[in-house]
N, C-alpha and C positions, 0 to 999 in steps of 0.2 A: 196613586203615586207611582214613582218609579221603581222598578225594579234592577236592583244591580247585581250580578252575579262575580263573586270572589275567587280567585283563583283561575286553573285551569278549565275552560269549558270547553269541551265540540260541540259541532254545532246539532245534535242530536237532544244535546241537556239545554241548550239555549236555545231549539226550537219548543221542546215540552215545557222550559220553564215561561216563555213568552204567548202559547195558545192559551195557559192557566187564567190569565188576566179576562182575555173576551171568551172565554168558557163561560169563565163567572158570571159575568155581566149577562149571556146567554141564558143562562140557567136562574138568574134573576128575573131575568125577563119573563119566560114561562112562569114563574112563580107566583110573580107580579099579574100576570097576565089573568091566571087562574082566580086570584083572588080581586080583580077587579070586577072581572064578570060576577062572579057571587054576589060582589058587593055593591053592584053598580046604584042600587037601591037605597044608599047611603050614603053620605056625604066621604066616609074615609073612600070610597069608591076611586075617588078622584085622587086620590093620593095614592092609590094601587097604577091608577091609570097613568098619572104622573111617572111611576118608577117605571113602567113600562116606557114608555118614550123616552126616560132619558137611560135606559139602560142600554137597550136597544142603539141606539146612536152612537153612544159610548164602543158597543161592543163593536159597531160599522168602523168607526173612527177608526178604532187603534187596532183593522184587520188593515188601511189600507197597508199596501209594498210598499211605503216610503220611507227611505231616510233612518232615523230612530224609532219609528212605532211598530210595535211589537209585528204587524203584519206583516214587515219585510223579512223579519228572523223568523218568521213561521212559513214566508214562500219559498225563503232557501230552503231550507228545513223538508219541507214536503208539502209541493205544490197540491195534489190532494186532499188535502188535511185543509190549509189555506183554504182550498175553493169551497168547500163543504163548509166553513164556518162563517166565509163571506158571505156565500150565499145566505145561507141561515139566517146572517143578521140582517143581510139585508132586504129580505122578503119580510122578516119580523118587524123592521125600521121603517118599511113602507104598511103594511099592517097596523100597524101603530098611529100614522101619520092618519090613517082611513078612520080606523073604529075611534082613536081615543082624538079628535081634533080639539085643540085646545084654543078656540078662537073665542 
């Protein structure tokens, strides 16, 4: 969902509050990721594997700079920070696209 922020912001509190979103998604992913391989040997495997893919994409998505999606309030914010989480996702979103193909 969206997030809207109340009041007065710099863009310091509306970069940290916009990286929180694909952090998450991030940190789901590893999580996700973790317990698929455990469980590759079971049917819920695939549903670890599932959250992997669409986490990961999710978190790609909403780093890119465009427009409304949180990556552009996070390139202003601190290109740095940005590049580190892009990247992340998106070595995780092609990783994902490798190990878990859902074809």
């Amino acid at each position: 969902g969206a997030v809207m922020i109340g009041g007065m912001a710099d863009r310091n509190t509306i970069g940290k509050t916009s990286i929180a979103g694909p952090l998450t998604n991030i940190t789901l992913t590893l999580l996700f990721l973790a317990f698929a391989q455990v469980l590759s040997d079971f049917d819920i495997g695939f549903a670890f594997a599932f959250g992997v893919l669409i986490n990961s994409f999710i978190a790609l998505f909403n780093l890119l700079p465009f427009g409304i999606l949180d990556g552009f309030k996070v390139f202003l914010w601190n290109k740095i920070i940005w590049a580190v989480a892009f990247s992340a996702s998106l070595m995780l979103t092609i990783c994902s696209y490798v190990v878990f193909p859902m074809t």
